[in-house]
C-alpha positions as a LaTeX table, in Angstrom:
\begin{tabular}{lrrr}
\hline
Residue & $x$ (\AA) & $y$ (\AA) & $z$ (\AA) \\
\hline
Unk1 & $-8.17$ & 0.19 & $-36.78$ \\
Unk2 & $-6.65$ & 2.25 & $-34.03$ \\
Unk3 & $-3.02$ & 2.38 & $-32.91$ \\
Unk4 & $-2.94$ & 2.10 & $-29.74$ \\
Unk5 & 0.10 & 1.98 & $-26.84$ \\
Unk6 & 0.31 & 0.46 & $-23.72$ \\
Unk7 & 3.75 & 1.62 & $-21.49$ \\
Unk8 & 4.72 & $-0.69$ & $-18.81$ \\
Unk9 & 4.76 & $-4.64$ & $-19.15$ \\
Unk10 & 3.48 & $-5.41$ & $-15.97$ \\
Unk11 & $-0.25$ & $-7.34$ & $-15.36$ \\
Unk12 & $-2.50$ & $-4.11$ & $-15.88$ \\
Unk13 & $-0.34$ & $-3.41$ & $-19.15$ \\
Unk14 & $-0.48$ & $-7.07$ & $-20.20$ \\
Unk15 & $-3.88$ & $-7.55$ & $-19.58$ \\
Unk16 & $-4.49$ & $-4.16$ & $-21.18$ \\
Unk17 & $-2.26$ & $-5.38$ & $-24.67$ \\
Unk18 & $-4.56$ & $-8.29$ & $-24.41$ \\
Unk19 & $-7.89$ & $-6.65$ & $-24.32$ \\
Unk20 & $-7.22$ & $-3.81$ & $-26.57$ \\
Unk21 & $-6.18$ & $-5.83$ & $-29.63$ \\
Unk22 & $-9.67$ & $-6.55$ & $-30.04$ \\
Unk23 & $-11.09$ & $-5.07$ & $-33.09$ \\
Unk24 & $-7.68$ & $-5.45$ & $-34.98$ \\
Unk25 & $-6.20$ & $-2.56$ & $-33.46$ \\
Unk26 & $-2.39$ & $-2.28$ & $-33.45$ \\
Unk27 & $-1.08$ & $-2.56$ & $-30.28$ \\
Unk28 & 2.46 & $-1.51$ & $-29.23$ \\
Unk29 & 3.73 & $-2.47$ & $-25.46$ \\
Unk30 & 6.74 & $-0.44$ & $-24.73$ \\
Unk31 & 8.67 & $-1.69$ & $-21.45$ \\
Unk32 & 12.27 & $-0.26$ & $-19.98$ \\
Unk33 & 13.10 & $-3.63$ & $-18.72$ \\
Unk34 & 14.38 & $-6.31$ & $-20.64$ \\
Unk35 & 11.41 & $-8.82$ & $-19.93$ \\
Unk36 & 7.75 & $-8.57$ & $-19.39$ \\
Unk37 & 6.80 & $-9.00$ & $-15.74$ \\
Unk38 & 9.66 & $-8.48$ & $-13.89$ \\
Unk39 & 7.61 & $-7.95$ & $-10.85$ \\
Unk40 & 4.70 & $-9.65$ & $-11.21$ \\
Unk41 & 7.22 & $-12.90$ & $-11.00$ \\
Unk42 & 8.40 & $-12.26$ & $-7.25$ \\
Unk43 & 4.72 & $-11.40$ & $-6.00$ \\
Unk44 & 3.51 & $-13.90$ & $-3.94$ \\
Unk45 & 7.20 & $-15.09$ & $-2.76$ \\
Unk46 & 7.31 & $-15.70$ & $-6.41$ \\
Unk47 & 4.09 & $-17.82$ & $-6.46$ \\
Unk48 & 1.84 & $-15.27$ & $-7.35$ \\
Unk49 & $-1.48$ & $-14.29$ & $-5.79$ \\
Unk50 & $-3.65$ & $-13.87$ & $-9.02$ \\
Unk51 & $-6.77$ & $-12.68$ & $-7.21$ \\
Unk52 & $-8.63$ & $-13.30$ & $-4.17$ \\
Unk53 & $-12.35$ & $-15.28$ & $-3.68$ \\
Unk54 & $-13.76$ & $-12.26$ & $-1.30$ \\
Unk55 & $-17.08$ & $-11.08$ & $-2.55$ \\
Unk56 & $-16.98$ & $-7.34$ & $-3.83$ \\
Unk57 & $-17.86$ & $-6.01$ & $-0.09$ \\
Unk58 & $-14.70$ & $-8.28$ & 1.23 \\
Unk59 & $-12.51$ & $-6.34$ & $-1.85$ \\
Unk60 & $-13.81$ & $-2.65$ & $-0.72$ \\
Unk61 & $-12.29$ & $-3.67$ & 3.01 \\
Unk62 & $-9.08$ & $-4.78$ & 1.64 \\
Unk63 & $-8.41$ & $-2.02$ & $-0.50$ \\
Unk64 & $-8.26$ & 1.11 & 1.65 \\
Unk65 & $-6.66$ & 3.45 & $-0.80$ \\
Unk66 & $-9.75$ & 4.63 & $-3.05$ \\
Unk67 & $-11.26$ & 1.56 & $-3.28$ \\
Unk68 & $-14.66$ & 2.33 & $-4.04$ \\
Unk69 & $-12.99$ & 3.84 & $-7.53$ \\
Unk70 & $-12.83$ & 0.53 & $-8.84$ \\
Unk71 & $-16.48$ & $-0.36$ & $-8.68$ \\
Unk72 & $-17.16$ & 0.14 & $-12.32$ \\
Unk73 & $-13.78$ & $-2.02$ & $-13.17$ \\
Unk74 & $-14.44$ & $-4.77$ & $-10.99$ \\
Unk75 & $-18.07$ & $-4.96$ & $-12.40$ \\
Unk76 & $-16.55$ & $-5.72$ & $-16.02$ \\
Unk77 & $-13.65$ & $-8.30$ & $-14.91$ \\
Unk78 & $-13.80$ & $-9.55$ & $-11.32$ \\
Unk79 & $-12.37$ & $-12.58$ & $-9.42$ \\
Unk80 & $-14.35$ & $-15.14$ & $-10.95$ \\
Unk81 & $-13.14$ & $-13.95$ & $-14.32$ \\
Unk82 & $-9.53$ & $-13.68$ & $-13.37$ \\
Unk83 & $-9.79$ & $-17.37$ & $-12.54$ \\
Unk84 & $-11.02$ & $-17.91$ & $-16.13$ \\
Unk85 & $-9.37$ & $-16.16$ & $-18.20$ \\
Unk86 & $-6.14$ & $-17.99$ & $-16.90$ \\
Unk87 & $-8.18$ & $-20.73$ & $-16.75$ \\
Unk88 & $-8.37$ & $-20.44$ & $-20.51$ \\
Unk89 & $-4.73$ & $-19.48$ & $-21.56$ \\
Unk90 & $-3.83$ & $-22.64$ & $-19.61$ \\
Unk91 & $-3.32$ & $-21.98$ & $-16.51$ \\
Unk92 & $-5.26$ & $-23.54$ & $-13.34$ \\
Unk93 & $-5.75$ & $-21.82$ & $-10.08$ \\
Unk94 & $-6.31$ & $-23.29$ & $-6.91$ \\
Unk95 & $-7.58$ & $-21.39$ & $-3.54$ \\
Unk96 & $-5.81$ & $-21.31$ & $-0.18$ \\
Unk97 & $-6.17$ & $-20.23$ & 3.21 \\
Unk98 & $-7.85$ & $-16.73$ & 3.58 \\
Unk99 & $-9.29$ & $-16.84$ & $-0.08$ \\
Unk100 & $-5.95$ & $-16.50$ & $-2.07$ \\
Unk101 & $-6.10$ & $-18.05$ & $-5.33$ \\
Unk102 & $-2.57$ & $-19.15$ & $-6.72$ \\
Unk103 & $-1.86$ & $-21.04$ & $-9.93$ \\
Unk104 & $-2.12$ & $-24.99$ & $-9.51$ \\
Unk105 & 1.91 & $-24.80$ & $-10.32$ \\
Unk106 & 2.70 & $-22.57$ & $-7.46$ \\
Unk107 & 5.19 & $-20.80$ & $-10.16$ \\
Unk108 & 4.77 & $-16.72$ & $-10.79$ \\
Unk109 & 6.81 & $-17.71$ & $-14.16$ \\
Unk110 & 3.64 & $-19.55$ & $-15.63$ \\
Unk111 & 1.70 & $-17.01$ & $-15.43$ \\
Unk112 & 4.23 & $-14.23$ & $-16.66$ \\
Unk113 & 4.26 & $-17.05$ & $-19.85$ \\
Unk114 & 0.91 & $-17.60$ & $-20.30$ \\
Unk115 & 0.21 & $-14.30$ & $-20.56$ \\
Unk116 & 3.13 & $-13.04$ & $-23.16$ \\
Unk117 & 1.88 & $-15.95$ & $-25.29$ \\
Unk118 & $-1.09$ & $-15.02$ & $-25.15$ \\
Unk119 & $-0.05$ & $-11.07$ & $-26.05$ \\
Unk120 & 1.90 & $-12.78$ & $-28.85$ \\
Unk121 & $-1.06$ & $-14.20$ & $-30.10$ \\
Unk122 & $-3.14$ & $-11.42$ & $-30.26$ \\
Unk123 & 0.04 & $-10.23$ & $-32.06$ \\
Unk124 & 0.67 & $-7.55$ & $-29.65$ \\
Unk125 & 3.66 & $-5.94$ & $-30.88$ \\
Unk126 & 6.06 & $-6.12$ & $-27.80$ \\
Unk127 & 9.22 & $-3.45$ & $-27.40$ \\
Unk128 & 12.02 & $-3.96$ & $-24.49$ \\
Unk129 & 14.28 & $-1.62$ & $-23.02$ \\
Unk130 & 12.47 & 0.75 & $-24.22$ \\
Unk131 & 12.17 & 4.01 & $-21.96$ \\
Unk132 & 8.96 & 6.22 & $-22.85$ \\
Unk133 & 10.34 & 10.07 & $-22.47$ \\
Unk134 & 7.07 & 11.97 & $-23.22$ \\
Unk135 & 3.41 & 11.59 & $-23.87$ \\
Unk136 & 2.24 & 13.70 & $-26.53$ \\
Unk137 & $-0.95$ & 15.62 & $-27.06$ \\
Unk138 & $-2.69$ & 18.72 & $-29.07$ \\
Unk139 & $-5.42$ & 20.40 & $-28.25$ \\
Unk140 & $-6.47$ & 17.83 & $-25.53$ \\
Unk141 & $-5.80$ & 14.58 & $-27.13$ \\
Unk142 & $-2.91$ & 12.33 & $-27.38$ \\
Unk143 & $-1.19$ & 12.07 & $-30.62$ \\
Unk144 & 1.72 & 9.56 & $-29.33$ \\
Unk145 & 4.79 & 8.98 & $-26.86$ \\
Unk146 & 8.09 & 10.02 & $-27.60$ \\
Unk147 & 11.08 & 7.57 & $-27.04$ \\
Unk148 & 14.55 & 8.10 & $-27.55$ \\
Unk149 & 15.24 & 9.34 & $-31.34$ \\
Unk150 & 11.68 & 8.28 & $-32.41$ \\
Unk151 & 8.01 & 9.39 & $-32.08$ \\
Unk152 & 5.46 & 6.46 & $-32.48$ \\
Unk153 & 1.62 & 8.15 & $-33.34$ \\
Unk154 & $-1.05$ & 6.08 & $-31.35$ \\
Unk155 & $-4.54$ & 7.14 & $-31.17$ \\
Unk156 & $-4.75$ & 6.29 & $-27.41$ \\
Unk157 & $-1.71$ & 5.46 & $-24.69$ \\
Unk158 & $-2.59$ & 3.47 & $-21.66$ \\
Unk159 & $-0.15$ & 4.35 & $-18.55$ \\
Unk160 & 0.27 & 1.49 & $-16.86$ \\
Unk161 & 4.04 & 2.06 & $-16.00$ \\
Unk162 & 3.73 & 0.86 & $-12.17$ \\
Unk163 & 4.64 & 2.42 & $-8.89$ \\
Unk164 & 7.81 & 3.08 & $-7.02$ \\
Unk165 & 8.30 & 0.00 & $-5.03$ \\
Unk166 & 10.88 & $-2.49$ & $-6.58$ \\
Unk167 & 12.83 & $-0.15$ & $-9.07$ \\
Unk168 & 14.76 & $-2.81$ & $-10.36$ \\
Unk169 & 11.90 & $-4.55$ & $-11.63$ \\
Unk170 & 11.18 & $-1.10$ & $-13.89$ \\
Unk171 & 8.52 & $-0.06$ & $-11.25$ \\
Unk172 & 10.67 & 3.62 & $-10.33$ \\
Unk173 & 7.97 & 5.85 & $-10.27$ \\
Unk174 & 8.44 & 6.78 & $-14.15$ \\
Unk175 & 4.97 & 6.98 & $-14.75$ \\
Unk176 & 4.11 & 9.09 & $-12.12$ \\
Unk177 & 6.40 & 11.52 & $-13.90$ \\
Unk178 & 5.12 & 10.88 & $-17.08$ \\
Unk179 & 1.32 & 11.71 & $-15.82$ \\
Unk180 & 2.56 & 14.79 & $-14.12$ \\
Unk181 & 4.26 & 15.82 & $-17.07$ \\
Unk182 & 0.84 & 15.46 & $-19.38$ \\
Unk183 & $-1.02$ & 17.34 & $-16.54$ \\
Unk184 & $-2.36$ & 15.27 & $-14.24$ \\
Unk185 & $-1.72$ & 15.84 & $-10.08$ \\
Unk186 & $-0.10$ & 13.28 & $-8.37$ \\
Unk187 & $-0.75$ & 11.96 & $-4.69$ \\
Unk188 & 3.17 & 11.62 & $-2.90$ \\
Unk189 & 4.47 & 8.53 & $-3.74$ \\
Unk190 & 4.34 & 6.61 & $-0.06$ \\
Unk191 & 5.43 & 3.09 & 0.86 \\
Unk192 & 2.58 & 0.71 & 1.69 \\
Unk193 & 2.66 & $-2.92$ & 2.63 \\
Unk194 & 5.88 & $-2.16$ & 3.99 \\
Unk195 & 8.18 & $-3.35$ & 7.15 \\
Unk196 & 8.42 & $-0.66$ & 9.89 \\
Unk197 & 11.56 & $-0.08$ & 11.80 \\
Unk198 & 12.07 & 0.45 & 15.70 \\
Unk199 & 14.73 & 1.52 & 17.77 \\
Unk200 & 13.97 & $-0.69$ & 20.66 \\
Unk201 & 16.65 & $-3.08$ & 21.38 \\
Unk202 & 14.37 & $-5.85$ & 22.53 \\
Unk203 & 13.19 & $-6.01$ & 19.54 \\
Unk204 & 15.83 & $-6.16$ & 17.00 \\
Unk205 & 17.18 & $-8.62$ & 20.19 \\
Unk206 & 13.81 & $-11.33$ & 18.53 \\
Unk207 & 15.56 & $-10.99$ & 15.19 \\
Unk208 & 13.55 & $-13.98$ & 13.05 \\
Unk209 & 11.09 & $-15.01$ & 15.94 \\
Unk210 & 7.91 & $-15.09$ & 14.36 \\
Unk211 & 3.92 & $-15.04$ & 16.58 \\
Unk212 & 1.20 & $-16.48$ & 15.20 \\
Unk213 & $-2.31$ & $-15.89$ & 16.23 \\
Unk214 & $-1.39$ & $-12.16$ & 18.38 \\
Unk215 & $-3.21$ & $-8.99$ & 17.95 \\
Unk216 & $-1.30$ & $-6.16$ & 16.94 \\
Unk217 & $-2.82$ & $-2.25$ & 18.25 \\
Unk218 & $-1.78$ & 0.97 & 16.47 \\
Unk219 & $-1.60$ & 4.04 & 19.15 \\
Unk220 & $-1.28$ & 7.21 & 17.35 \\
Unk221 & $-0.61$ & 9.97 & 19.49 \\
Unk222 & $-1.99$ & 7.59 & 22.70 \\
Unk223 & $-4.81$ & 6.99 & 20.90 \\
Unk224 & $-5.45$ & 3.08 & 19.75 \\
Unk225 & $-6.20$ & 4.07 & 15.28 \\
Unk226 & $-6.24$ & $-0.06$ & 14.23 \\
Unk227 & $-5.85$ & $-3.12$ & 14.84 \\
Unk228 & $-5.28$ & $-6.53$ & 13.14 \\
Unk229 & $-5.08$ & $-10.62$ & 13.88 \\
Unk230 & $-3.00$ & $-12.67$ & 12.46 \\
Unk231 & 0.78 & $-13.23$ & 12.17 \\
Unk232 & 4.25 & $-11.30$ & 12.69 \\
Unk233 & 7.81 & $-11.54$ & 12.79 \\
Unk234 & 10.82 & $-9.39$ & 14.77 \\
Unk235 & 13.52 & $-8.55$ & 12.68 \\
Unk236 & 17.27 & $-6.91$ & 12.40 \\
Unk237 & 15.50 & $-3.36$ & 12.04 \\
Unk238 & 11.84 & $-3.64$ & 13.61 \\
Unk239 & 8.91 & $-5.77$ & 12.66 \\
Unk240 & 7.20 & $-7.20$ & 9.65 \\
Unk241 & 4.94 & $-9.66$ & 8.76 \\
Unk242 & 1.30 & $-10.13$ & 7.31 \\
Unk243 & $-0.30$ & $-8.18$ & 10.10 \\
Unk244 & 2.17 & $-5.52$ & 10.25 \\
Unk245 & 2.39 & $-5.04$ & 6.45 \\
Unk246 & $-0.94$ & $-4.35$ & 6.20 \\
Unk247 & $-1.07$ & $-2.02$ & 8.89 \\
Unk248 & 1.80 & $-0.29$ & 7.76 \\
Unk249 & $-0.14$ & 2.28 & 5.35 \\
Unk250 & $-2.04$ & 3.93 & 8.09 \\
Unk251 & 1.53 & 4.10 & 10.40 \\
Unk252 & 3.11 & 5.68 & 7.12 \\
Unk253 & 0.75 & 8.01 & 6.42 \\
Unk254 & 0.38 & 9.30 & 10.51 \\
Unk255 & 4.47 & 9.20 & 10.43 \\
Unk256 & 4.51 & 11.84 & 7.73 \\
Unk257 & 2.22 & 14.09 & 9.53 \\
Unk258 & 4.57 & 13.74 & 12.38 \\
Unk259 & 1.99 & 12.07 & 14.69 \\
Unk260 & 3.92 & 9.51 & 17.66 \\
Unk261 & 3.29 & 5.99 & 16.65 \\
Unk262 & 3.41 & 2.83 & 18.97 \\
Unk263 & 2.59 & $-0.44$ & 18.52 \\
Unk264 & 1.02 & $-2.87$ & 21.36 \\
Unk265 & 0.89 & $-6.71$ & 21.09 \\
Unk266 & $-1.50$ & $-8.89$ & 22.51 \\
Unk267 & 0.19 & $-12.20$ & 22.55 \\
Unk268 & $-2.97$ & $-13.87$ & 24.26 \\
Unk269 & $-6.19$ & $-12.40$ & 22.19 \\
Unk270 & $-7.86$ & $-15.17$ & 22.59 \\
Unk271 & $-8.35$ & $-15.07$ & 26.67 \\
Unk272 & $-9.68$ & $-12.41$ & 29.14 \\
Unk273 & $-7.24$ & $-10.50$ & 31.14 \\
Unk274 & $-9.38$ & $-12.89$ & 33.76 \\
Unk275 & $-8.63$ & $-16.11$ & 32.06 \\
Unk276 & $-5.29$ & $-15.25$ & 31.15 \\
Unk277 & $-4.82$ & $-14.44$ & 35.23 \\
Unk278 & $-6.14$ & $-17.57$ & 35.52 \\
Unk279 & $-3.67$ & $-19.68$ & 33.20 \\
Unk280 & $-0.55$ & $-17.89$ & 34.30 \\
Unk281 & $-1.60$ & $-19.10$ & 38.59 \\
Unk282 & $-2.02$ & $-22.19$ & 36.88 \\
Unk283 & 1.63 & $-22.53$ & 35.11 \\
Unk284 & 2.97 & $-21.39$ & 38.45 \\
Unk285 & 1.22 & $-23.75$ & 40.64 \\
Unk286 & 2.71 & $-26.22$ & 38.16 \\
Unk287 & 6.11 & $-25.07$ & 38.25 \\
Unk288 & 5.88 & $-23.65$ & 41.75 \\
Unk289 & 9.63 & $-23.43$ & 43.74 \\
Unk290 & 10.94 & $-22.93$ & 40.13 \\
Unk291 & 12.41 & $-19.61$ & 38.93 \\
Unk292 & 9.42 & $-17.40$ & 37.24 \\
Unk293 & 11.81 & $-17.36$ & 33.79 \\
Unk294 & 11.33 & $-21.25$ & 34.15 \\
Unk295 & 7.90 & $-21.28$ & 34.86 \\
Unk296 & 6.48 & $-19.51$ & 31.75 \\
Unk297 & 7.99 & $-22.17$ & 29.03 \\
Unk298 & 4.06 & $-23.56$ & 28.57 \\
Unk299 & 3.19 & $-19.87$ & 27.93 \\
Unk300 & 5.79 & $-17.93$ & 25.60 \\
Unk301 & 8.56 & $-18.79$ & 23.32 \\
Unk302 & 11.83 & $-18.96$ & 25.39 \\
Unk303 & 13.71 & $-15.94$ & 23.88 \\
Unk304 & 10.45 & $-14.29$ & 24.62 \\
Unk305 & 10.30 & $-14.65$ & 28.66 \\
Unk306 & 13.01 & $-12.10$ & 29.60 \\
Unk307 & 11.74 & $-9.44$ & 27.82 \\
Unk308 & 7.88 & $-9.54$ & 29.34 \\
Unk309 & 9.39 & $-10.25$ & 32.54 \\
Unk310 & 11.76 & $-7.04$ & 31.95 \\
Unk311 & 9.05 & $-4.93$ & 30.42 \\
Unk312 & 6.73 & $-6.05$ & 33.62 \\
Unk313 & 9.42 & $-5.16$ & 36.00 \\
Unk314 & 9.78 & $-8.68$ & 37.43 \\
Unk315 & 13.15 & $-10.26$ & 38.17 \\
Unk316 & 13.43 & $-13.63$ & 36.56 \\
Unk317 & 15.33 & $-15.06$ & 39.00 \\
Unk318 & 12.76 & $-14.62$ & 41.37 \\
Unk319 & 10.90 & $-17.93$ & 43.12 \\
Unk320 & 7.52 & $-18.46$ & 41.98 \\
Unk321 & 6.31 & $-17.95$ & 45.02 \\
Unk322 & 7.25 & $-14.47$ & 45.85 \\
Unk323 & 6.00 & $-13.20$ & 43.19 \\
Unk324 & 2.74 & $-11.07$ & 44.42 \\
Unk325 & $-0.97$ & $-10.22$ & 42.67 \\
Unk326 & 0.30 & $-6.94$ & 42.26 \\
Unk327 & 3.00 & $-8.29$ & 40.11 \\
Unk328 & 1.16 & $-11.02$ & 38.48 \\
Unk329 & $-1.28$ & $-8.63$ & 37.56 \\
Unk330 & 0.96 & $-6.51$ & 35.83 \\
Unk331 & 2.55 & $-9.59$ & 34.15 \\
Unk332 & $-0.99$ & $-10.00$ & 32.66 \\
Unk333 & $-1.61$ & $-6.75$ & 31.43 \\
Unk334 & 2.23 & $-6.99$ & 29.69 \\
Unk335 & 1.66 & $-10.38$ & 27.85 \\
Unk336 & $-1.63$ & $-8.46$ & 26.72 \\
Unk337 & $-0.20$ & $-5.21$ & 25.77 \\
Unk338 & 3.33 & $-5.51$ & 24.55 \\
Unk339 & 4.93 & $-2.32$ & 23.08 \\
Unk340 & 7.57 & $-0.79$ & 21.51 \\
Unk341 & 7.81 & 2.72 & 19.22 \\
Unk342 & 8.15 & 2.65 & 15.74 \\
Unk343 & 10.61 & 5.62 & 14.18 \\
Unk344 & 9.70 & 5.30 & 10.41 \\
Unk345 & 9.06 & 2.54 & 7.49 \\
Unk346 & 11.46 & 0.86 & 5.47 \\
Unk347 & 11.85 & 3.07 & 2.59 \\
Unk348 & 9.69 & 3.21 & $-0.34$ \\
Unk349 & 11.88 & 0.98 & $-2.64$ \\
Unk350 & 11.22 & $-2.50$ & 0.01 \\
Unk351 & 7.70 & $-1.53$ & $-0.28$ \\
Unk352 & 5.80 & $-3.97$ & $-1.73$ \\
Unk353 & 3.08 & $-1.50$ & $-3.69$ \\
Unk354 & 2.86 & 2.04 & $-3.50$ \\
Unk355 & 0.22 & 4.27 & $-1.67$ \\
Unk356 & $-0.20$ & 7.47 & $-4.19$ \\
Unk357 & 0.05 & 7.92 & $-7.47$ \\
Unk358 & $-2.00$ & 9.71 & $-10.28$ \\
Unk359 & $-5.26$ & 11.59 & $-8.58$ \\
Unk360 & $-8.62$ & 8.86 & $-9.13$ \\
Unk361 & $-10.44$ & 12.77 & $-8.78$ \\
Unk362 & $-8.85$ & 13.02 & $-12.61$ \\
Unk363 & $-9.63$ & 9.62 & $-14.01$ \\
Unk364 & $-13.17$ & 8.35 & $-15.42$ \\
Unk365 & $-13.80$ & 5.17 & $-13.72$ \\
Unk366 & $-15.90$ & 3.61 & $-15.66$ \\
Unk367 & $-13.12$ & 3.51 & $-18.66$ \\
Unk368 & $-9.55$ & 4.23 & $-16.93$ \\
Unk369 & $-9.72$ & 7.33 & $-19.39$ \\
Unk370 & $-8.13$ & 10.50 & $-18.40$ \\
Unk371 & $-10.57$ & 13.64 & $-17.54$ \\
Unk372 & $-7.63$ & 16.03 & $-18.95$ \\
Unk373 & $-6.64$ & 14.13 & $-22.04$ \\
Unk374 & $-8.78$ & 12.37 & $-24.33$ \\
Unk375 & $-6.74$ & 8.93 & $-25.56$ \\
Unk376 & $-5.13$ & 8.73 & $-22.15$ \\
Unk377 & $-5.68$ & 6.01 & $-20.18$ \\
Unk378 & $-4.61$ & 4.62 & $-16.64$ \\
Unk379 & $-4.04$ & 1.33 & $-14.99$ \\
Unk380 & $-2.42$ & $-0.04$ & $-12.27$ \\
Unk381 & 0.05 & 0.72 & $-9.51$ \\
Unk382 & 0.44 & 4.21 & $-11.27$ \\
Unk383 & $-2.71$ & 5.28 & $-10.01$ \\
Unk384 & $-3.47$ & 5.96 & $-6.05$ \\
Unk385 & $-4.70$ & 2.51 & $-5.68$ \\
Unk386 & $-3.01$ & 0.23 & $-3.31$ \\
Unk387 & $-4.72$ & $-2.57$ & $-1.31$ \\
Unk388 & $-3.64$ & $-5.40$ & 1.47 \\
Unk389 & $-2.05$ & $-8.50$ & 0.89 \\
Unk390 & $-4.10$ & $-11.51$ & $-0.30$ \\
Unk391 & $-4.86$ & $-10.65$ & $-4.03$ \\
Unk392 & $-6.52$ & $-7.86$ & $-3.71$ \\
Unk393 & $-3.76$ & $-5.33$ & $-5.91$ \\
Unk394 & $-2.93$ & $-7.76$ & $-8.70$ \\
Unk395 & $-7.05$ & $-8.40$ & $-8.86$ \\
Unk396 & $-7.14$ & $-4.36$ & $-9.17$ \\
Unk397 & $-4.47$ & $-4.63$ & $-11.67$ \\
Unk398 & $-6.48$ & $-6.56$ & $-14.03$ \\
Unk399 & $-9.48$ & $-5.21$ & $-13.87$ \\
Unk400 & $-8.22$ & $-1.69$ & $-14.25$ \\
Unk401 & $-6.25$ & $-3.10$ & $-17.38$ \\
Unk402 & $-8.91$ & $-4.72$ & $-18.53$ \\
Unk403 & $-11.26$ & $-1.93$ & $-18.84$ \\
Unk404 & $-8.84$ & 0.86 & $-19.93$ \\
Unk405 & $-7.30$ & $-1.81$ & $-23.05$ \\
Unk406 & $-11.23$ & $-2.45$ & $-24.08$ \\
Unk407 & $-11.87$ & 1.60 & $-23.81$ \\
Unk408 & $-9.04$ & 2.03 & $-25.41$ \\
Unk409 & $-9.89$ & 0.18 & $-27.87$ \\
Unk410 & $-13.37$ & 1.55 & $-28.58$ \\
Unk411 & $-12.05$ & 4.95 & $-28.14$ \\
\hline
\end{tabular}
């Protein structure tokens, strides 16, 4: 029997507790909060995406930081067995739109349940507010943690402490720390799947107008670097949004190198700067003798008109028919390339996961174990690892706790 500990109660350490109390190891969860899963219940708008049914090629594209690392830990506890291991601790999933697979309830909290009864089954011994100050090792292998006015011996520690996105949920970039302090390099702590703020009035002027169905570019240094379909929304400080979240990781990254960034939206993808041509000589032969700001209500949101019309340099108030090809034209090539700057990303703490974390170069990925420190394993946000929206990070969650409580446990 080995004693193990797992630090951070979050759904790689839970999962980890889980599998490492095989073999009737002791396990010990330490966690700073005063609850397990403090953010796993508000992912998902508190519904919680549990995994995603993409097929292990769909999972590499929708994991852009080191996603290929995870090959070995997806191969031992993928989607499939996401689904049934909640499946068998009682709760059902159900799939949505884009492959997201949610619990039947549509409730985060069931799931934060299930599995804390299930850790108390496996008689996972579970400690709150409990802040881990050291890890502690001799001669290359970990002897135990030390927390305040105690030392607890374990025989292997899995570090599965989180990132630095929502502190208040415990996930403050501790473990990061922690890992740097036992020896391992750590990749800067970034902001991914986060808003991104411009100083373009027009925009903060769309406050809560969301587009569905646009294509967003990134321009980096003039230079178009991405580009995604799908949905976004204006708000007080810039823009956010599905599209734009998952975009945001490459814009964060370029920011810090001090590259320009601009963003262009096409709020007609789906037509030819012909057809679109086309559609707009249409609306205006339907609306002719009308003012141009009239004309356009079958084509755009109203709040939208003025500003196209402003950023095409064409006066509102002008008759439909005076406006020339020359202008319609460049009305076109606005409603088809929209932009505005972006300054910088919300900061890290809004961030839904974080981009960095402890190097994948210094972690064994076939067991989570550290290449420094025998006994020490990784799992989770902690790690550079960091994924889009969907199901794709809590799926990486589980498999990398998973693997490193069953190592662990073995070890």
């Amino acid at each position: 029997m080995k004693n193990i500990v797992i630090i951070g109660a979050g759904p790689a350490g839970m999962m980890a507790a889980v599998q490492a109390s095989a073999a009737d190891n002791k396990v010990i969860l330490l966690e700073k909060k005063d609850r397990p899963g403090r953010k796993l219940m508000i992912t998902g708008k508190g519904r919680c995406n549990i995994t995603n049914t993409a097929d292990l090629s769909g999972f590499m594209k929708n994991i852009p930081g080191n996603g290929k690392f995870l090959y070995s830990a997806f191969k031992n506890f993928f989607n499939e067995d996401v689904i049934d291991f909640f499946q068998q601790i009682g709760v059902p999933t159900k799939v949505e739109r884009g492959g997201r697979v949610f619990p039947q309830s549509d409730k985060a909290a069931d799931v934060v349940k299930a599995l804390t009864d299930k850790m108390y089954d496996c008689q996972v011994e579970m400690r709150f507010n409990t802040d881990v100050e050291k890890i502690i090792s001799h001669d290359g292998k970990i002897k135990g943690v030390k927390i305040k006015d105690d030392v607890i011996e374990a025989d292997a520690v899995v570090l599965a402490a989180g990132g630095a996105s929502y502190p208040v949920t415990g996930s403050d970039g501790s473990g990061a720390k922690l890992a740097r302090e036992a020896g391992h390099n750590i990749i800067s702590l970034q902001p991914a799947l986060v808003p991104l703020v411009s100083d373009d009035e027009w925009v903060k002027s769309l406050q809560g107008l969301s587009l569905r169905n646009v294509r967003v570019s990134v321009f980096t240094d003039e230079k178009k670097s991405a580009e995604m379909f799908g949905e976004m929304m204006f708000t007080h400080f810039g823009v956010t949004g599905p599209i734009v979240l998952s975009l945001s990781r490459q814009i964060v990254l370029s920011l810090a190198e001090k590259k320009k960034v601009y963003l262009a939206v096409n709020l007609k993808p789906a037509l030819t700067p012909e057809q679109l041509n086309a559609r707009i000589q249409r609306d205006f032969k339907k609306y002719t003798r009308k003012q141009v700001k009239n004309a356009m209500i079958d084509l755009l949101p109203h709040r939208l008109i003025p500003i196209v019309l402003d950023l095409a340099y064409i006066d509102g108030d002008k008759s439909v028919d005076e406006i020339t090809k020359k202008e319609r034209i460049h009305l076109t090539e606005t409603l088809q390339k929209l932009p505005f700057d972006i300054e910088k990303a919300r900061p890290l703490p809004e961030a839904i996961v974080t981009c960095g974390g402890v190097n994948v170069k210094e972690i064994d990925p076939k067991t989570m174990q550290s290449k420094l420190l025998e006994g020490l394993f990784f799992a989770g946000e902690v790690t550079d690892i960091d994924g889009y929206t969907g199901g794709f990070n809590l799926q990486a969650a589980f498999s990398m706790g998973y693997t490193a409580g069953i190592m662990a446990g073995k070890q």
